[in-house]
C-alpha positions in Angstrom: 4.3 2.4 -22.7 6.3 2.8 -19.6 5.2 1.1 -16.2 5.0 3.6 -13.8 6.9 1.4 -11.0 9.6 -1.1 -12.4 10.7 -4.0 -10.4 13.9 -5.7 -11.7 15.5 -9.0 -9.9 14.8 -7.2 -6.4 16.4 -9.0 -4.0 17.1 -8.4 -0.1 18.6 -9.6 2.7 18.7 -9.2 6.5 22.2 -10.0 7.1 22.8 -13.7 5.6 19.0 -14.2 5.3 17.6 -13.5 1.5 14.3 -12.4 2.2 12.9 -11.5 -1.3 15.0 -13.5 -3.9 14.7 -12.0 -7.1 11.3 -10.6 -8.0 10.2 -8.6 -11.0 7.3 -7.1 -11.7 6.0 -3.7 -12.8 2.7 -1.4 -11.7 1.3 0.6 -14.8 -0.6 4.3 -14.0 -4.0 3.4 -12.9 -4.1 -0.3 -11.8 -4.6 -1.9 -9.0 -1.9 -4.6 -8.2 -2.0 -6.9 -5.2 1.3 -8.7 -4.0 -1.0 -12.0 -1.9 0.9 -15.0 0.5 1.6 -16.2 3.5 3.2 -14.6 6.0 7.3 -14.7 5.6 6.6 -14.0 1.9 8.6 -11.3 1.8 5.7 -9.0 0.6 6.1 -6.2 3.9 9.8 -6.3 3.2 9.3 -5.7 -0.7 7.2 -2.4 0.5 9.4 -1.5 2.7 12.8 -1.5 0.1 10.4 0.2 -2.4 9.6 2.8 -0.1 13.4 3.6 1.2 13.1 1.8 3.8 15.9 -1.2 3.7 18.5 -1.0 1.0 18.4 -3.7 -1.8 21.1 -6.4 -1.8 20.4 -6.6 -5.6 18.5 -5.6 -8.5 16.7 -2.5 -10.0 13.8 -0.1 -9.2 12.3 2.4 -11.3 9.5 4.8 -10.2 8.1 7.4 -13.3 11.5 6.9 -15.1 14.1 7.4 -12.1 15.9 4.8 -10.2 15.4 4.8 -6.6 18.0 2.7 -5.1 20.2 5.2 -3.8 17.7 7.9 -3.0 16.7 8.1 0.4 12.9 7.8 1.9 11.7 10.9 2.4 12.9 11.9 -0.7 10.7 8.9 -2.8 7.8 10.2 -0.9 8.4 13.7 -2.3 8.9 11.7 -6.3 5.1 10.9 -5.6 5.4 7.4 -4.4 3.6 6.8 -0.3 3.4 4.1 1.9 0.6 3.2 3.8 2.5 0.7 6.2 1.5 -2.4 8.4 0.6 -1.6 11.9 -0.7 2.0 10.7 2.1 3.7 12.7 -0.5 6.6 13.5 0.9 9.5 15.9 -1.5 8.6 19.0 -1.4 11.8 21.2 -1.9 14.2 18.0 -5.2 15.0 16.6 -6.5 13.4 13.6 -6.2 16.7 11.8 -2.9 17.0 13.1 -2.1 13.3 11.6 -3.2 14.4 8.1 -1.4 18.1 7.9 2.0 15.8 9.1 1.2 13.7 5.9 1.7 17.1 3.5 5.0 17.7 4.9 6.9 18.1 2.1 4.0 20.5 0.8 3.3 24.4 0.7 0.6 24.9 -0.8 -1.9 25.7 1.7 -4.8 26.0 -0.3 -4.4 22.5 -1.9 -3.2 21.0 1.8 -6.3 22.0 3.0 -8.3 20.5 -0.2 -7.0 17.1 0.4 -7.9 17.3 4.1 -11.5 17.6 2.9 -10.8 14.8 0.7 -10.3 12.5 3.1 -12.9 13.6 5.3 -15.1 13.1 2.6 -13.4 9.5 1.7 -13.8 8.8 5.6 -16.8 10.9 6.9 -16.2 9.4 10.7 -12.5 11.4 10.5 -14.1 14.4 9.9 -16.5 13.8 12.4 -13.7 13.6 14.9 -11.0 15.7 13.6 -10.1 17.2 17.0 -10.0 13.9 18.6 -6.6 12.3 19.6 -5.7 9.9 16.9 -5.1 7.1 20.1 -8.7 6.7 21.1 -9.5 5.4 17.3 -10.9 2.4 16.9 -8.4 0.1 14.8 -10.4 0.6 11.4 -10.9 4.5 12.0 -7.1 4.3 12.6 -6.6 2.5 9.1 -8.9 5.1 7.8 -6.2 7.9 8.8 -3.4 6.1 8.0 -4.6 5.9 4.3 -6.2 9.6 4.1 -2.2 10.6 5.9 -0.6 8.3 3.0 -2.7 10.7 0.3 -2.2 13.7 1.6 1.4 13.6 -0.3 -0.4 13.6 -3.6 0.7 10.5 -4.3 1.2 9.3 -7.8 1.6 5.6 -6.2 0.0 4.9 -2.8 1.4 1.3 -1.4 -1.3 -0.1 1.4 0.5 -2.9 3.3 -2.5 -4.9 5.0 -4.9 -2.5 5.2 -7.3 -5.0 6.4 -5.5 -6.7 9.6 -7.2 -7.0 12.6 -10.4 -5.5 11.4 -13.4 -6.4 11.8 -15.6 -7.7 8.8 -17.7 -4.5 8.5 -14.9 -2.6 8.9 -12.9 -4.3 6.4 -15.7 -4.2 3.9 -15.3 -0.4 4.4 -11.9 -0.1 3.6 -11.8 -2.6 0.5 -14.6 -0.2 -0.8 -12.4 3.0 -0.5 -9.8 1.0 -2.1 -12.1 0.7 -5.1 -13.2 4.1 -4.9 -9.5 5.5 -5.0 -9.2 3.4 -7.9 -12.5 4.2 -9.6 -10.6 8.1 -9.0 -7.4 7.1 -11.1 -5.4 6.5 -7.8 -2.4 3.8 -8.8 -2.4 1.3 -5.9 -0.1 -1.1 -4.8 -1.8 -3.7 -2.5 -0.1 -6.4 0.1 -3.7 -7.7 1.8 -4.0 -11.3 4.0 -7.8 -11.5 2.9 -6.9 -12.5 -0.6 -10.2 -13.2 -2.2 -10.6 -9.2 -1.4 -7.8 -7.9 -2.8 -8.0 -10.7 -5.6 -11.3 -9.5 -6.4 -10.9 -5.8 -7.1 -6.5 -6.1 -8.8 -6.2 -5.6 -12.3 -3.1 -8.2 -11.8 -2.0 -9.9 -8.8 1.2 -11.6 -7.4 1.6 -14.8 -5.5 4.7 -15.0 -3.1 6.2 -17.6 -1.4 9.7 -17.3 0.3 10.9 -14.4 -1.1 9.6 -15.6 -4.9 7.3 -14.7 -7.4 5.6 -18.1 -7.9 2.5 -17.2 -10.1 1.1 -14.1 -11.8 -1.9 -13.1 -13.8 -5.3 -11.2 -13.6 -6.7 -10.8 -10.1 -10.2 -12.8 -11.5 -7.5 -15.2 -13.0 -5.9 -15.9 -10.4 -9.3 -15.7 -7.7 -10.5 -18.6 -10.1 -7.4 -20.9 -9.9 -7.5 -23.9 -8.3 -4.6 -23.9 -6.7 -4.5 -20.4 -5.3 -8.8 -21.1 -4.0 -6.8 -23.9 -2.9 -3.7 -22.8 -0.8 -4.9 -18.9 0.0 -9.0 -19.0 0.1 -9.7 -22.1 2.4 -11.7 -23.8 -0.2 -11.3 -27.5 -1.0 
């Protein structure tokens, strides 16, 4: 069977700098999989290329069967695969409603627009709640929340999260690691790049380790939540 994102020797630079050096991996239909490590990693910057957002120096990606490297990003987005990026990049002085319509964009169908509006009201009750408020005077969760429900409302076949979690607070995050299971529970295909790595270790089919811009250790996310050198290095446990 075919992954349904193929990563092949990625490798990119800013300028002289090789920030992801070689990495491979693939995503099949329907997992979960979590890219965890330090910051530097080169785990933003491996969302980013996926997404069309920085060229690759080197190597191959293939999402549903078509190589992406030369295809610009708003076209990816329209191929089914959305990014959810660090720092939510919300527009502030537009309504939340106004947020989610901008993430159908490249859509026509009213009828189904309007559909996946109510899905992510019903994902995240508190956005339908406050659908006419500016999307500015969110808390930082609520603003994760639209970020995510915008990132859906292309129909994604992929949806990439790059940390969802940051700068939440622990309810909060508990709240968006549960619509992250929910999504999944739905057949949503997730790629994950989360700082709290006993979260995203705990609900990834298969997970990533990075360091410096390498792929240093893969396996099952209970595999590698259970190894003692990852509880070791990225869980804060002796």
């Amino acid at each position: 069977m075919t992954a349904l994102l193929e990563v092949e020797d990625l490798r990119v630079a800013y300028g002289k700098i090789e920030a992801v050096k070689g990495i491979s991996f693939t995503v099949e239909a329907g997992q979960v999989v979590t890219l965890i490590g330090t910051n530097g990693a080169g785990k933003t910057t491996t969302l980013r290329t996926l997404s069309g957002l920085l060229k690759p120096s080197g190597g191959r990606i293939t999402f549903d069967g078509k190589p992406l490297s030369d295809i610009p990003a708003h076209k990816i987005v329209a191929l089914g695969l959305a990014h959810s990026p660090e720092g939510r990049h919300i527009f502030p002085r537009l309504t939340i409603a106004e947020n989610l319509q901008l993430g159908a964009f490249l859509r026509s169908d009213k009828a189904g627009i309007e559909k996946d509006v109510q899905r992510a009201y019903e994902l995240f009750p508190i956005l339908g709640e406050r659908r006419k408020q500016a999307a500015g005077t969110l808390s930082g969760g609520e603003q994760q929340m639209l970020a995510m429900g915008r990132a859906l409302m292309s129909q994604p076949k992929l949806l990439m999260l790059d940390e969802p979690s940051m700068g939440l607070s622990p309810i909060m995050m508990q709240k968006i690691m549960a619509t992250i299971v929910e999504l999944k529970a739905q057949g949503t295909t997730i790629l994950l790049v989360e700082q709290n790595a006993q979260a995203a270790l705990s609900l990834a089919d298969h997970a990533h380790v990075m360091e410096v811009g390498e792929i240093k250790l893969s396996g099952s996310g209970q595999d590698l939540l259970h190894d003692e050198n990852v509880r070791k290095t990225y869980l804060g446990e002796d």
